[in-house]
C-alpha positions as CSV (number, residue, x, y, z in Angstrom):
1,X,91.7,92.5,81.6
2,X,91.0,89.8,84.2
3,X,94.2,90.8,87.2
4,X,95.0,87.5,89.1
5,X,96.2,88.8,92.4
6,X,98.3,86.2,93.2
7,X,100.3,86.9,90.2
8,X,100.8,90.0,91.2
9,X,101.6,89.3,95.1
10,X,104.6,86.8,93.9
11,X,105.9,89.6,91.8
12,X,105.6,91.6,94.9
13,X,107.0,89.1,97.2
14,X,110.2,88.3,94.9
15,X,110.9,91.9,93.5
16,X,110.6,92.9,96.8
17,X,112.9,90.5,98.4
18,X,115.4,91.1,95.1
19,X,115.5,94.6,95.9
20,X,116.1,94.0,99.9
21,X,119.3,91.8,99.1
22,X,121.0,94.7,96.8
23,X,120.3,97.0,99.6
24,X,122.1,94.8,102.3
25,X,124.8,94.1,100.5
26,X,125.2,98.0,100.3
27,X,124.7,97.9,103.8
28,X,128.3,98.3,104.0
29,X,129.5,100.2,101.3
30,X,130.1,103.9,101.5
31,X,126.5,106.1,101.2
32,X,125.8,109.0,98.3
33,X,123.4,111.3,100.7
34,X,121.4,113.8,98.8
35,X,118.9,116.8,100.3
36,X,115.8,115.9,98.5
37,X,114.2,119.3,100.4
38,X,113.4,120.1,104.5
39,X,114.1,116.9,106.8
40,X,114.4,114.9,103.6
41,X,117.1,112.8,101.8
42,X,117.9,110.4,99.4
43,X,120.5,107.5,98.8
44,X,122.1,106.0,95.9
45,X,120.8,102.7,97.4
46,X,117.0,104.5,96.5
47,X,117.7,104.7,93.5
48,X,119.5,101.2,92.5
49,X,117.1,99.3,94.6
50,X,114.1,101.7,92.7
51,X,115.4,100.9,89.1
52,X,115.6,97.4,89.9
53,X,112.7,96.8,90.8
54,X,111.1,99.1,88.3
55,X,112.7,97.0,85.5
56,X,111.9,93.4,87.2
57,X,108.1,94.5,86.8
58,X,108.2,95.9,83.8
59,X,109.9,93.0,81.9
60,X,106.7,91.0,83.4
61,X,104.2,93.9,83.2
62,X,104.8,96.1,80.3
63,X,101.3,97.5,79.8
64,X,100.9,98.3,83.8
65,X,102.1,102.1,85.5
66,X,103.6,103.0,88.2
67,X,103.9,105.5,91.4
68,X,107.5,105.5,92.9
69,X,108.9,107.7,95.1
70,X,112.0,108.7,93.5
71,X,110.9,110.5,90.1
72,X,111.6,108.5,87.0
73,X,110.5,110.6,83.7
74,X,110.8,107.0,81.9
75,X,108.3,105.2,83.8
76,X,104.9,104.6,82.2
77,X,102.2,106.1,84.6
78,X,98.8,104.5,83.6
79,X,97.8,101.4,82.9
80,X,95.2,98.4,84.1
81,X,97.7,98.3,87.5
82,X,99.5,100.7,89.4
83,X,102.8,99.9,90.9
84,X,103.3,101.7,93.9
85,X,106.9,101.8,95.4
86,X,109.1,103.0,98.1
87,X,112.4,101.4,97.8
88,X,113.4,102.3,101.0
89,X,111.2,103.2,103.8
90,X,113.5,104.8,106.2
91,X,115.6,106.4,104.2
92,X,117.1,108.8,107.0
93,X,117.5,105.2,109.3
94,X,118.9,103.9,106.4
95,X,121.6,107.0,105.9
96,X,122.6,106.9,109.2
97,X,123.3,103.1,109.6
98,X,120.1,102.5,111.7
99,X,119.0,98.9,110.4
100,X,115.1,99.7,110.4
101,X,113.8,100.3,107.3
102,X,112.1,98.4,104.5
103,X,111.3,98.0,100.6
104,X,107.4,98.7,100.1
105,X,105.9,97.2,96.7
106,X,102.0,97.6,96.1
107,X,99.9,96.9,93.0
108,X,96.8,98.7,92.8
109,X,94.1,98.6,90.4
110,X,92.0,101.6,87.9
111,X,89.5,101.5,90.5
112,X,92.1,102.2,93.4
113,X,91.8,99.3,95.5
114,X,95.0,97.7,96.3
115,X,95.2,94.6,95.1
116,X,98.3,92.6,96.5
117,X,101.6,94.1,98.5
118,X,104.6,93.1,99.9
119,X,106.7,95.0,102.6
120,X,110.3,93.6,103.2
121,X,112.8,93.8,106.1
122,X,116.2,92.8,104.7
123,X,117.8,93.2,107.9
124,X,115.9,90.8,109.5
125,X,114.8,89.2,106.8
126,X,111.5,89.3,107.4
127,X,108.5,89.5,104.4
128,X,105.4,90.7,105.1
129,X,102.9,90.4,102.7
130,X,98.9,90.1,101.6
131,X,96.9,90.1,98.2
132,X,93.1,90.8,98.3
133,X,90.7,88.1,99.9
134,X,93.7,85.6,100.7
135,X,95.1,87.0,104.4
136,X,98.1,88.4,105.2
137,X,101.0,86.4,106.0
138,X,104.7,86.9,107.5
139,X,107.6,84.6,105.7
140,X,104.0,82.3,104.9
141,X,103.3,81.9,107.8
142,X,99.6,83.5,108.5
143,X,99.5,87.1,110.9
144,X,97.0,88.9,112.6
145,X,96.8,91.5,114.4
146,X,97.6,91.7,118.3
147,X,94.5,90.6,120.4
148,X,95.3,93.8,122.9
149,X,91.9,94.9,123.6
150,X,92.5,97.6,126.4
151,X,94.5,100.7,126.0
152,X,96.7,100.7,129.1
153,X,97.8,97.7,127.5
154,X,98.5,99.1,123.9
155,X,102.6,99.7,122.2
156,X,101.5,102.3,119.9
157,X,104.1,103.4,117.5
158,X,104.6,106.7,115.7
159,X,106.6,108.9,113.4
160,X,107.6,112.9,113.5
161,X,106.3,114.7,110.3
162,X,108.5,117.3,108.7
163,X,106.5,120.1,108.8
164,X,106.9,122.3,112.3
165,X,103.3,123.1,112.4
166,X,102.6,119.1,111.8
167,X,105.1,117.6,114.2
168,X,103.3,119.8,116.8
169,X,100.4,118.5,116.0
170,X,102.1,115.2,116.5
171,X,103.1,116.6,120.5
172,X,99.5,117.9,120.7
173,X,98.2,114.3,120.1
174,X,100.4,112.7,121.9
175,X,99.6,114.5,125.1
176,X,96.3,113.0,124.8
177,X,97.0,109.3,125.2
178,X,100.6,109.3,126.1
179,X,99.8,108.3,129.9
180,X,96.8,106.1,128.7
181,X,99.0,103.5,126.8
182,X,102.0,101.2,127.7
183,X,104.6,102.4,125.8
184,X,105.3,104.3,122.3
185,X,107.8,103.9,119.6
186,X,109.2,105.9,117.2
187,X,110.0,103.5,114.5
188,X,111.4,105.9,111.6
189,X,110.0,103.7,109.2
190,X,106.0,104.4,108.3
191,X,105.1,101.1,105.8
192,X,107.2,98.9,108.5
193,X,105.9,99.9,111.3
194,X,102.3,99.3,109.5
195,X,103.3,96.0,109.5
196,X,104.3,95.2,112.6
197,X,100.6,96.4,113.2
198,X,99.6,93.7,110.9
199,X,101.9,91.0,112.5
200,X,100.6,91.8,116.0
201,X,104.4,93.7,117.3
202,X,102.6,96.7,118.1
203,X,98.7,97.3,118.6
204,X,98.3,100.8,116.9
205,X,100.0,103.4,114.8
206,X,99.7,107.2,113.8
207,X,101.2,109.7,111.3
208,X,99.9,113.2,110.2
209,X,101.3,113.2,106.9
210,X,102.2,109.9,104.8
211,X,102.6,109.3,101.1
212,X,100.8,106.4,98.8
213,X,103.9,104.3,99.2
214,X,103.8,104.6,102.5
215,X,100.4,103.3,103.0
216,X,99.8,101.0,100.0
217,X,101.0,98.0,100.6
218,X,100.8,98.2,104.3
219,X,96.7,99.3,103.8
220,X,95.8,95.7,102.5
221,X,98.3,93.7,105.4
222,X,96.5,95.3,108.4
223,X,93.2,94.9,107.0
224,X,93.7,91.3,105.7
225,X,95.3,90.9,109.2
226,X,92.3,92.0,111.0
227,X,93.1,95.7,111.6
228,X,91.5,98.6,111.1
229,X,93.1,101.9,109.1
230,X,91.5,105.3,109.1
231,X,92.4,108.8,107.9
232,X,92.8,111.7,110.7
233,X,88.6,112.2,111.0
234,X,88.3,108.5,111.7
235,X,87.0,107.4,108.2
236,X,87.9,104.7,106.7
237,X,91.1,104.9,104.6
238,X,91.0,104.3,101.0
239,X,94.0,104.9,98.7
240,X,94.6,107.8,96.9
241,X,97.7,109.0,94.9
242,X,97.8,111.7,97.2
243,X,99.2,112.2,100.8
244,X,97.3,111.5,103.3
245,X,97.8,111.0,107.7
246,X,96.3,107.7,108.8
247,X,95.4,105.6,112.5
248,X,96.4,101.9,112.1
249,X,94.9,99.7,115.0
250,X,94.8,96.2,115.8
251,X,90.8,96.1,115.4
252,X,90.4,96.3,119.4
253,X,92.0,98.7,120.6
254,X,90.0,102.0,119.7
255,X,92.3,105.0,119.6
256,X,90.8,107.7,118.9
257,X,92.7,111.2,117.5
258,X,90.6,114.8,118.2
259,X,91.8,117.0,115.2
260,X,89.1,119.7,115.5
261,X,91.3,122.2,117.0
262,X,94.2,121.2,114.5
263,X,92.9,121.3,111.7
264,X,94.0,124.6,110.3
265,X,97.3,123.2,111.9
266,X,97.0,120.2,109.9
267,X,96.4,122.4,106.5
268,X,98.7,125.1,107.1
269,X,101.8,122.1,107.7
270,X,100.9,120.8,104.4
271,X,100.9,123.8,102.6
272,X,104.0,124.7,103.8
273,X,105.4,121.6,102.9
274,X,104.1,122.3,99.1
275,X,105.8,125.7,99.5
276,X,108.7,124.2,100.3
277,X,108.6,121.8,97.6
278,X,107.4,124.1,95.1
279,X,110.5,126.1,95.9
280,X,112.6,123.8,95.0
């Protein structure tokens, strides 16, 4: 089946945008927080703005899958495209009436290259989006990344994993280029503040521990932006349905993460975490 990206990008773009308006008009309606686990919750607002734009694709899709982040037995889970979705990034922000969070729609092919992806800020209304080959763009107007190029210079933004052994690992890291760089954010959003790489806001970004929807859409803005994204060894990150920690950069400023000594920091987080889960 030949997959015309920009087909799926406008799906992207409006389900995206669909889903951002429901959650803003919930914006001030009383919340439904649920414990999903450790450090971890959910809305009802996940869930609405999840099925709607679940149903929105497959009304226009029906043979293609998807990966959400809320579990949905009824959704298909192969198919010639993967729809990968995080209806709100920043749920906790979003729980605790902090307006930075986003909706995170990617489409990614068998081969597991993403193929178009929107991320959208319904606070600020503000749509970030790329598919494959064509650039990335903000509201359509064209982005690229920051042209920082020295690190003294560099915002570098970051988020706390929920894992003890992994957010020290986040402090460990930190103490190596905390007084090298200009400032650092914690943004409490992962695929947003991926995009603000993309858009040139801030010049770099780090996580230990992120999840497909986290990273899909945002993957294709900072490349097709200019930017660079690697996993935690400094290779270059390619999607996986699995979780993985990630470097963003603007393409010129190099920032560089020594995980040797933590790696059996690194493994021993995530297997707590799948304890955790698994205890569930």
């Amino acid at each position: 089946m030949d997959v015309d990206v920009i087909e799926l990008l406008d799906a992207a773009r409006e389900t995206a945008v669909t889903a951002g308006n429901l959650i803003r008009q919930k914006w001030t309606q009383p919340r439904e927080i649920k414990s999903k686990g450790f450090r971890d919750v959910v809305t009802d607002t996940d869930f609405a703005a999840q099925k709607l734009i679940t149903d929105a694709i497959r009304a226009q899709f029906p043979d293609h899958g998807f990966l959400t982040e809320e579990d949905d037995d009824d959704l298909p889970t192969e198919g010639p495209v993967i729809w990968v979705i995080d209806p709100v990034d920043g749920t906790t922000n979003f729980s605790r009436a902090i307006p930075t969070f986003c909706v995170s729609i990617a489409a990614v092919s068998k081969n597991n290259e993403v193929l178009a992806g929107a991320i959208y800020d319904p606070m600020r209304d503000e749509l970030f989006s790329a598919a494959k080959g064509q650039g990335a763009t903000m509201n359509g107007r064209s982005i690229q990344t920051s042209p920082v190029d020295a690190l003294s210079d560099a915002v570098i933004a970051l988020d706390w994993s929920r894992s003890a052994d992994l957010r020290q690992s986040v402090l460990d890291v930190l103490h190596q280029f905390a007084h090298q760089v200009n400032t650092i954010r914690a943004v409490g959003s992962a695929a947003l503040a991926l995009a603000w790489v993309g858009a040139g806001r801030v010049d770099g970004y780090v996580n230990f521990q992120l999840k497909p929807w986290d990273l899909a859409a945002a993957s294709l803005i900072i490349s097709e932006a200019g930017g660079t994204l690697t996993d935690l060894s400094g290779q270059r990150w390619g999607y996986s349905p699995n979780a993985s920690g990630c470097v963003a950069g603007n393409g010129r400023v190099q920032l560089t993460i020594n995980v040797t000594t933590q790696d059996a920091e690194l493994r021993g987080g995530r297997e707590k975490i799948a304890e955790e889960e698994k205890g569930k």
